[in-house]
LOZAVO-684700 format. One line per 4 residues: their letters; for each residue x, y, z of N, C-alpha, C, O. Coordinates in pm, 1 decimal. Layout:
a	X/Y/Z/X/Y/Z/X/Y/Z/X/Y/Z ~ ...
***
This chain:
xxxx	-20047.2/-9464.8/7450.8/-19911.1/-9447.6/7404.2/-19899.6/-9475.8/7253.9/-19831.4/-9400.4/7184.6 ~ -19954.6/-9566.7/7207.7/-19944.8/-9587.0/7052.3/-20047.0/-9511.0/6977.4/-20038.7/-9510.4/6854.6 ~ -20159.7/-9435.2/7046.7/-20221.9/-9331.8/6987.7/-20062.0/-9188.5/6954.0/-20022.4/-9141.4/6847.3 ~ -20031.0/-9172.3/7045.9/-19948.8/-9071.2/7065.9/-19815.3/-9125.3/6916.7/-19793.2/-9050.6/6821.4
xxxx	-19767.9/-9221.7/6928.9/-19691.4/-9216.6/6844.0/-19728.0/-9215.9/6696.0/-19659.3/-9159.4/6611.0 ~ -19840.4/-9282.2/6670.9/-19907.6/-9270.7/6551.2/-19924.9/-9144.3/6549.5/-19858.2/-9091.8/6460.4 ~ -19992.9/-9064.6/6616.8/-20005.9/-8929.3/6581.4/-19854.7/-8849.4/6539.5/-19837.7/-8781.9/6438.0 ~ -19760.7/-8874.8/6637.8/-19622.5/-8802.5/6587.4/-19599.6/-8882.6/6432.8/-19606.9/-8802.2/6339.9
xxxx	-19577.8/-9001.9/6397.2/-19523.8/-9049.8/6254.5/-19649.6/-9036.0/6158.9/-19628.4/-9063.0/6040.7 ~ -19775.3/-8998.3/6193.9/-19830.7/-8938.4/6073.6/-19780.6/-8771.5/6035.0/-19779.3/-8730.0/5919.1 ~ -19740.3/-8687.0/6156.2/-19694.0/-8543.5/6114.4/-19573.2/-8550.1/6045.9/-19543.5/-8483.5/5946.7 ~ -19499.1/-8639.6/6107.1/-19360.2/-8715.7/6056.1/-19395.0/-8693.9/5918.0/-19370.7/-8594.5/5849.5
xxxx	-19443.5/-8779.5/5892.2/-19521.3/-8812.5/5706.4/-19535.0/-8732.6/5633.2/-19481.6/-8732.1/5522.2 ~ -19627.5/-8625.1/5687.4/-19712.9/-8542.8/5630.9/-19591.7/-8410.9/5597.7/-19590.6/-8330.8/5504.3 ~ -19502.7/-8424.9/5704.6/-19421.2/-8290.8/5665.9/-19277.6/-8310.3/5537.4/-19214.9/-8248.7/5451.3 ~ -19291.6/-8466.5/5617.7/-19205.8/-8495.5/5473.4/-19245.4/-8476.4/5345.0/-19164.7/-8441.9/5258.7
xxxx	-19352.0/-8493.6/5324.1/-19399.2/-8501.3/5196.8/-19438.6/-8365.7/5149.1/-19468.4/-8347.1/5031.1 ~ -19439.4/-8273.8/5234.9/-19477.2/-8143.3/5209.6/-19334.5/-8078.7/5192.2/-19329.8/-7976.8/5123.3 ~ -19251.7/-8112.6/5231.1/-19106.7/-8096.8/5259.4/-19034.0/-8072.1/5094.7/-18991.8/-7972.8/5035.4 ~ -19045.8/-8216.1/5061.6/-19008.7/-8265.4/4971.6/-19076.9/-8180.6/4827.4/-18986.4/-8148.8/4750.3
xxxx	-19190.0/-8147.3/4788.1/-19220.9/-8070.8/4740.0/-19160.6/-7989.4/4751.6/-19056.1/-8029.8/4700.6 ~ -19138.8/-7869.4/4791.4/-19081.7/-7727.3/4845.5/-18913.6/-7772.9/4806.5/-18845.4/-7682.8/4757.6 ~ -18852.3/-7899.4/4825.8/-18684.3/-7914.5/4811.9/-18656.7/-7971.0/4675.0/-18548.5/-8028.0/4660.9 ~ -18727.2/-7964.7/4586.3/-18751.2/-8001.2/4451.5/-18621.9/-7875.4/4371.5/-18640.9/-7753.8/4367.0
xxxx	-18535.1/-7925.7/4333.5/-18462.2/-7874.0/4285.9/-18542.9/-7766.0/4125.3/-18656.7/-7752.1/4080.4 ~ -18432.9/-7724.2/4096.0/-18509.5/-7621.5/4006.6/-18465.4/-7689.5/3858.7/-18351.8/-7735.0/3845.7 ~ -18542.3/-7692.6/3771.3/-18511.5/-7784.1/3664.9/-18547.3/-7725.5/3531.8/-18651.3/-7666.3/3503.0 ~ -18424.2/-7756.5/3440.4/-18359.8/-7647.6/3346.3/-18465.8/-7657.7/3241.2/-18480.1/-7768.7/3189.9
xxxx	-18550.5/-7549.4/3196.8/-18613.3/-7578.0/3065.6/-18712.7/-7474.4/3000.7/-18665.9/-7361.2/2989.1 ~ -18819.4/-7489.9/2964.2/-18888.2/-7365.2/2943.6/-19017.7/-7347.9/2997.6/-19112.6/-7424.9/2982.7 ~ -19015.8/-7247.9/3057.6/-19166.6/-7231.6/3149.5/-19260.9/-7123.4/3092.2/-19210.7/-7013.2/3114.4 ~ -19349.8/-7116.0/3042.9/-19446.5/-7047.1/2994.4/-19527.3/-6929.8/3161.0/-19595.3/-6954.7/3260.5
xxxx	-19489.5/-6857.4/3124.6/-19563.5/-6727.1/3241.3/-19655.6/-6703.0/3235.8/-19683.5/-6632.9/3138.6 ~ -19770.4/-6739.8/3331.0/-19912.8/-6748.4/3405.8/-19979.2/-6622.1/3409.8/-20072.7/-6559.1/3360.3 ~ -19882.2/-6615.1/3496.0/-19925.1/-6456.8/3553.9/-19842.2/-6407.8/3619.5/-19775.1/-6482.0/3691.2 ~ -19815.1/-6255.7/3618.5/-19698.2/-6135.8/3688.9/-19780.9/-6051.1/3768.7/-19877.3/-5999.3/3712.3
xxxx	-19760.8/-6027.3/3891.5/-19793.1/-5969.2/3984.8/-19963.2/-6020.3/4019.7/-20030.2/-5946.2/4091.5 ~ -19999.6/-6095.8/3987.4/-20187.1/-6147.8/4025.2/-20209.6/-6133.8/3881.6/-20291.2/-6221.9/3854.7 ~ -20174.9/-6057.7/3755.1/-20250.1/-6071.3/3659.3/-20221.3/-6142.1/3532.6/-20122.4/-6135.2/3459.6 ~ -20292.3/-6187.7/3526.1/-20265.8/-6272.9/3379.9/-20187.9/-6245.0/3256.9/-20223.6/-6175.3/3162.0
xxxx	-20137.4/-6274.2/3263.8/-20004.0/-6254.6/3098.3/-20103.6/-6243.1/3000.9/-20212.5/-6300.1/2994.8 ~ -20052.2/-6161.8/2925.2/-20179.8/-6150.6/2799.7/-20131.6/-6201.1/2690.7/-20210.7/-6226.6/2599.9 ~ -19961.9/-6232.9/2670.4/-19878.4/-6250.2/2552.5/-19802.1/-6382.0/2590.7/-19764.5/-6433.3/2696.1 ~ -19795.6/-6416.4/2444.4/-19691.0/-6544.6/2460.1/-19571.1/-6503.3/2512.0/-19493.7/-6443.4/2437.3
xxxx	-19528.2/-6533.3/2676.2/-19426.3/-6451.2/2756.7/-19351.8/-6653.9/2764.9/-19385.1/-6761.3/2714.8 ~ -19237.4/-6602.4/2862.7/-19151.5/-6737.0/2880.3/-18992.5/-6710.8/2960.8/-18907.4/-6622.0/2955.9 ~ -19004.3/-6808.0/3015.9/-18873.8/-6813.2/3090.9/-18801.2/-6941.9/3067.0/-18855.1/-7052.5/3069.9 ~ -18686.7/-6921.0/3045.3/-18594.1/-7036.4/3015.5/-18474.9/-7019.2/3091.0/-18388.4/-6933.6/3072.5
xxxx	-18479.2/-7150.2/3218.9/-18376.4/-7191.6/3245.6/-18274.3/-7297.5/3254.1/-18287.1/-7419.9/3256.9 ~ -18168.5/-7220.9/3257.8/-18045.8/-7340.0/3206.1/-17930.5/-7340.0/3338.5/-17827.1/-7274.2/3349.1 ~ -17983.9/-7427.8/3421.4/-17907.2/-7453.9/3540.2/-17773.9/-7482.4/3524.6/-17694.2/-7424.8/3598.7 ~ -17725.5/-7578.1/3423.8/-17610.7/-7648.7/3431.8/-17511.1/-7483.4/3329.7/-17391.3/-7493.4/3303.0
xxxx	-17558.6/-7408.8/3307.8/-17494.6/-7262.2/3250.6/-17506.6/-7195.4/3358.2/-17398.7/-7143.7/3387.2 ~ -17604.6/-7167.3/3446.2/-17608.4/-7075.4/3519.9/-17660.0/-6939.7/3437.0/-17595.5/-6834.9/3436.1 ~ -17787.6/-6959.0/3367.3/-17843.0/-6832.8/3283.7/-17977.3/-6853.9/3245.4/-18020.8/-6955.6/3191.4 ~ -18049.8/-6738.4/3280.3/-18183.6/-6706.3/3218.2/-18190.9/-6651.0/3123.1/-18099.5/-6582.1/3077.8
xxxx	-18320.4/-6670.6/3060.5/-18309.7/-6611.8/2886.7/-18469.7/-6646.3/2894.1/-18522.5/-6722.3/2975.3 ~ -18547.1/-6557.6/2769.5/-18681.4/-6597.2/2778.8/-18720.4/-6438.1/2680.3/-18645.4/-6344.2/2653.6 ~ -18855.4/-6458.3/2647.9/-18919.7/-6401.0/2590.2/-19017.2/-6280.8/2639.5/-19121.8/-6324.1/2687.9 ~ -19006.8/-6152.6/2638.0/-19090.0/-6067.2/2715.0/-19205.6/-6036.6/2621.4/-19202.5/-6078.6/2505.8
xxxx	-19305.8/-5966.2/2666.3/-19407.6/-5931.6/2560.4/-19414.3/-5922.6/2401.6/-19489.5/-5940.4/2305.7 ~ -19236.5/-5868.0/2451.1/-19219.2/-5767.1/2264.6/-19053.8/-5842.7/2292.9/-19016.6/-5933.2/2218.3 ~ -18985.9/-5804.5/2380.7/-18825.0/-5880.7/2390.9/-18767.2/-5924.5/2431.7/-18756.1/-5906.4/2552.9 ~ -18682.9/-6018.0/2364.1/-18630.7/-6124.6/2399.5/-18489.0/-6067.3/2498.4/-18425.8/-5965.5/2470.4
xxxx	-18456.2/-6166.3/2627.4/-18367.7/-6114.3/2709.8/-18281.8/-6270.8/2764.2/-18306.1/-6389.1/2740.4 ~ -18181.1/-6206.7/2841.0/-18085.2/-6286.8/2882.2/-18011.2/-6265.1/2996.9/-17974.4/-6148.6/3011.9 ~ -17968.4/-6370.4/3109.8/-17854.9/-6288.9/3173.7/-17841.0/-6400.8/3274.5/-17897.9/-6506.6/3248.0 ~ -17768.9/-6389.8/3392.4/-17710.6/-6524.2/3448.6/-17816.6/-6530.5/3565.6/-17896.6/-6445.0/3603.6
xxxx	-17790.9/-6664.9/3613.2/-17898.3/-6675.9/3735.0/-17801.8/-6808.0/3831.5/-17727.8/-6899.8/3796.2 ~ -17844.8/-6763.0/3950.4/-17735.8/-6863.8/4049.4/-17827.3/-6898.6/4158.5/-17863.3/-6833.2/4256.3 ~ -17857.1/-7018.9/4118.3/-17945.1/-7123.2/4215.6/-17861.9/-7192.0/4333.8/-17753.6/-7250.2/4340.4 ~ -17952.0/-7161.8/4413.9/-17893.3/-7230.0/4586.4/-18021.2/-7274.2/4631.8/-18113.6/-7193.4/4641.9
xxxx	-18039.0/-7426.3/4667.6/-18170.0/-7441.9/4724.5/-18296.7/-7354.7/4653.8/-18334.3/-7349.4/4536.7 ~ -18345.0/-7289.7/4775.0/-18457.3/-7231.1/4676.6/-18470.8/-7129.9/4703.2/-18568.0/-7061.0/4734.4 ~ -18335.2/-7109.4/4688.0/-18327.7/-6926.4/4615.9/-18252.0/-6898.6/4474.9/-18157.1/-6957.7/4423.4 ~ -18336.7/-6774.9/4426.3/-18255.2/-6795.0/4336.1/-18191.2/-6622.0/4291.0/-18246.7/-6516.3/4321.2
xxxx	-18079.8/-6635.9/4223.6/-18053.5/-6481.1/4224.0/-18020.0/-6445.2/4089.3/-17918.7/-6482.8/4030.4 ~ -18136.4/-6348.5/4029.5/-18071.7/-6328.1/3906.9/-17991.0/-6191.0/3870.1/-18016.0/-6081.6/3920.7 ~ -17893.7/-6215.6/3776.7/-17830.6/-6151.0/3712.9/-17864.4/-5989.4/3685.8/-17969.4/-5950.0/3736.5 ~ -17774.8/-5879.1/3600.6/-17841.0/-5794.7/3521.0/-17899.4/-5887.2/3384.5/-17848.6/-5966.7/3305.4
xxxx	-17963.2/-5859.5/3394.7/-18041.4/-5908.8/3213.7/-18024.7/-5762.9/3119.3/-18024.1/-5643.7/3150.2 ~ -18014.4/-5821.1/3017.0/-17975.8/-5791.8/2860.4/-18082.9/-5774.0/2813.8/-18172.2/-5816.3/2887.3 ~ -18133.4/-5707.4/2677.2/-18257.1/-5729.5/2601.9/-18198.2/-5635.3/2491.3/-18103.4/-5557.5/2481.1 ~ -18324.7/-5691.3/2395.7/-18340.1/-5650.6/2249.7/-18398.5/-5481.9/2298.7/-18413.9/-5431.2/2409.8
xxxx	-18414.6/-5443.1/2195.1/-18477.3/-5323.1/2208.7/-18605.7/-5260.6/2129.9/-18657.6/-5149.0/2126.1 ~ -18623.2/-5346.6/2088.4/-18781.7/-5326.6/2029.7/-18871.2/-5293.7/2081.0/-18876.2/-5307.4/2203.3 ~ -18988.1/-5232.2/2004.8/-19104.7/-5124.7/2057.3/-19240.4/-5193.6/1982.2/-19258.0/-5220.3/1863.3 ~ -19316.8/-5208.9/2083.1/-19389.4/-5305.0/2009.7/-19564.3/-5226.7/2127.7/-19597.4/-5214.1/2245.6
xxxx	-19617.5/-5199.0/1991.8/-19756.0/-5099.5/2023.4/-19848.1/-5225.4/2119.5/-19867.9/-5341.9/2085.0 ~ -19897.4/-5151.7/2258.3/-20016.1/-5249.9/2312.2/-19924.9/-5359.9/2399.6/-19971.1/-5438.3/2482.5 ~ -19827.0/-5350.8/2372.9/-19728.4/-5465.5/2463.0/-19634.7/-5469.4/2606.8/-19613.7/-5544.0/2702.4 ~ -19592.7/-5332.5/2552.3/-19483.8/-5257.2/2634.3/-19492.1/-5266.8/2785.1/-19395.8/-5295.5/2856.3
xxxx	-19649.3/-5233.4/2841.1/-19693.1/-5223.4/2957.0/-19682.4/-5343.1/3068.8/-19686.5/-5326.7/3190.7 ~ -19663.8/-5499.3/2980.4/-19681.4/-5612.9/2998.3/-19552.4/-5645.8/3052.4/-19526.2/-5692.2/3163.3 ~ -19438.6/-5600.0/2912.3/-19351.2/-5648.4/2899.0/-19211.8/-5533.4/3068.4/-19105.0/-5584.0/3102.8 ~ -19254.0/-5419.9/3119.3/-19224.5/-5321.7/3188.4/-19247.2/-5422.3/3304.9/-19157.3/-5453.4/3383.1
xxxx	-19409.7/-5484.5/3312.2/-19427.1/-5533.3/3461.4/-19358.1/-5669.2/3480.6/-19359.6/-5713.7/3595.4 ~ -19293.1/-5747.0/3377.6/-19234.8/-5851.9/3325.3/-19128.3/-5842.4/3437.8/-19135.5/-5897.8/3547.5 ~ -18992.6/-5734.8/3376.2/-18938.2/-5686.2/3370.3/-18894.0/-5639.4/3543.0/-18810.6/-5697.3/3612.6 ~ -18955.1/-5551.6/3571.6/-18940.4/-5537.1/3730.3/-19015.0/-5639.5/3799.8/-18983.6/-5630.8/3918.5
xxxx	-19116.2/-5751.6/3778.9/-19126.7/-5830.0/3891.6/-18976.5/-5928.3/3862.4/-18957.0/-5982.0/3971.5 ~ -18905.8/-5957.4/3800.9/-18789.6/-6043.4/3775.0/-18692.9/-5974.7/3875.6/-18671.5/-6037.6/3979.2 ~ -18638.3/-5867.8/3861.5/-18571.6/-5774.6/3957.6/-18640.5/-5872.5/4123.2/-18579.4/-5941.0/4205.1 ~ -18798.6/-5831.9/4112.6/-18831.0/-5900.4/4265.8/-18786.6/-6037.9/4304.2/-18818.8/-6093.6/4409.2
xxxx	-18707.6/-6090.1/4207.7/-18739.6/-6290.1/4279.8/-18623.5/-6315.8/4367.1/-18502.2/-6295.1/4364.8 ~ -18684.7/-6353.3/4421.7/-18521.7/-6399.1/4536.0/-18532.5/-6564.7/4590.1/-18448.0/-6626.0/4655.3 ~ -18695.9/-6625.0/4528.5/-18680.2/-6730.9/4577.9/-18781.4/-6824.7/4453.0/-18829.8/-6786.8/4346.4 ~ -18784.1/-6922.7/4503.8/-18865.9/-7029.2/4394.8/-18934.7/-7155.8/4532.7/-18895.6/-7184.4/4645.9
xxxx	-19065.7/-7208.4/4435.3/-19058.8/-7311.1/4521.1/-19249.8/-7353.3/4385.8/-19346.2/-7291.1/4341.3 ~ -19192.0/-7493.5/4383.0/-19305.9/-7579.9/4304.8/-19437.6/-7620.6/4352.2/-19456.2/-7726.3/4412.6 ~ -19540.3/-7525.6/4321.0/-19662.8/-7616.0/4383.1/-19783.7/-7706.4/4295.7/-19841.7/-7600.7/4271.1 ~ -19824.4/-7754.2/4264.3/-19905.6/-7852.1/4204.2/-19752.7/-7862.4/4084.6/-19634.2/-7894.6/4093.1
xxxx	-19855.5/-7809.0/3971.1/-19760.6/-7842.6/3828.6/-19726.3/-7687.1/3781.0/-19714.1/-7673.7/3659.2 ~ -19710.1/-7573.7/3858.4/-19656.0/-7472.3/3844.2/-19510.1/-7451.2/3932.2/-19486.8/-7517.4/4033.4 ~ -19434.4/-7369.1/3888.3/-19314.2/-7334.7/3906.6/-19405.1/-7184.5/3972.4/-19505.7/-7138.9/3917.9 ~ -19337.2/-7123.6/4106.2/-19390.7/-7020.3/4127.8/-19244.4/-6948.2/4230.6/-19173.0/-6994.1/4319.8
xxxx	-19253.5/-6807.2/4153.9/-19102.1/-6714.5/4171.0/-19181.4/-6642.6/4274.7/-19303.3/-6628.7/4264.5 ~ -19119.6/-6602.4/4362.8/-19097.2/-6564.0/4530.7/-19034.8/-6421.3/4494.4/-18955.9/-6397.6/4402.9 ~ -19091.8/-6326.4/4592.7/-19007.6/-6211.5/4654.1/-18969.2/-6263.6/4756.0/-18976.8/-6386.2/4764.1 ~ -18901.6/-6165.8/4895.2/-18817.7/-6191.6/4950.2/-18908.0/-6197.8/5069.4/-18870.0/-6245.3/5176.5
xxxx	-19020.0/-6152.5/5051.2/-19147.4/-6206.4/5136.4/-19182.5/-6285.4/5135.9/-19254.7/-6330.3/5224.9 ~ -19142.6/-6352.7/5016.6/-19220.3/-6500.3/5001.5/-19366.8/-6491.6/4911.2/-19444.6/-6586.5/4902.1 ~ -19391.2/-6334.4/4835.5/-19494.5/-6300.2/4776.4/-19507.3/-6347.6/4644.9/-19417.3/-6309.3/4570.1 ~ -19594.9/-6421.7/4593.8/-19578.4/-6452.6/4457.1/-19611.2/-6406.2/4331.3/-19722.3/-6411.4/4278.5
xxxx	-19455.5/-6336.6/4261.9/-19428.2/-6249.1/4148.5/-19472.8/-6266.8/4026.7/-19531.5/-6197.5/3943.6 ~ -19421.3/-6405.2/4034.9/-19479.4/-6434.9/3884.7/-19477.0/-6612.0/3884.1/-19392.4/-6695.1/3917.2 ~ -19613.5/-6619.6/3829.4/-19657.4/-6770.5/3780.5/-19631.8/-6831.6/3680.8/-19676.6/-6776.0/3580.6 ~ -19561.3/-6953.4/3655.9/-19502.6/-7028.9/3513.0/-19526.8/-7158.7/3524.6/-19515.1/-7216.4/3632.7
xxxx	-19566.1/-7223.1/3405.9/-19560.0/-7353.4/3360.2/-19485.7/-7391.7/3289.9/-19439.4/-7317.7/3203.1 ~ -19432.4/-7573.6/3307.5/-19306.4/-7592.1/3203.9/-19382.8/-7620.3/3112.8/-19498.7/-7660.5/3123.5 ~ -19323.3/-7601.0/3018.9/-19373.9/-7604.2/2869.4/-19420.9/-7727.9/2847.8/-19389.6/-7806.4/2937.2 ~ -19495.8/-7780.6/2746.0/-19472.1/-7920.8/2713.7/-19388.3/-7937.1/2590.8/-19379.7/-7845.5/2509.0
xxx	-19336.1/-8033.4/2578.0/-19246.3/-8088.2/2446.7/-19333.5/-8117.3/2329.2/-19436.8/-8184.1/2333.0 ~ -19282.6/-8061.8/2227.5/-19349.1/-8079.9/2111.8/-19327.6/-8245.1/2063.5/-19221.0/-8304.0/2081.1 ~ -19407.9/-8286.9/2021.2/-19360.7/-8442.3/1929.7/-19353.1/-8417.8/1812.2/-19323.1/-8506.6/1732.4
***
């Protein structure tokens, strides 16, 4: 009998803590982009969010964009986004797949020290790190 309960309050444990990860609220700031669709960002790319506004903004290959985003748990829904319109040779292709995987996110959820954006599969769109702070 106390095998049995130890076994239930270690799953107890284990799911909490796995739990808790995954219910990590989403936290406002700047995340540097990993990778979009499996492949590696080739350009200084970035996402910046600002929870307590309710808006994304960030840096694409070649342009800079903006537009609202509305967090619930761990989903998240963004806006139409805005952008510059610049043309920028060797970039474009980056900044296109940028661009429509953002359209894909419908969800979020934190694993190690990455921030990682969800389709509605649960497929992962695009990979980001928070920035570090300059001193």
């Amino acid at each position: 009998m106390k095998r049995i309960f130890g076994i239930i309050t270690l799953c107890l444990f284990l799911s909490n803590c796995k739990s808790s990860q995954q219910d990590k609220p989403l936290e406002s700031g700047k995340y540097m982009i990993k990778s979009i669709a499996g492949e590696n960002a080739e350009h200084s790319t970035y996402l910046q969010f600002d929870t307590a506004k309710n808006m994304i903004s960030g840096q694409a290959a070649c342009n800079g964009f903006s537009g609202s985003l509305d967090v619930k748990e761990d989903s998240l829904d963004i806006g139409m986004l805005k952008s510059t319109r610049k043309y920028c040779k060797d970039r474009m292709d980056e900044e296109r797949k940028l661009m429509q995987n953002l359209g894909k996110v419908e969800r979020y959820k934190y694993k190690n020290d990455q921030l990682l954006l969800l389709s509605s599969t649960g497929e992962t769109v695009i990979t980001t790190q928070k920035a570090k702070k300059k001193k």
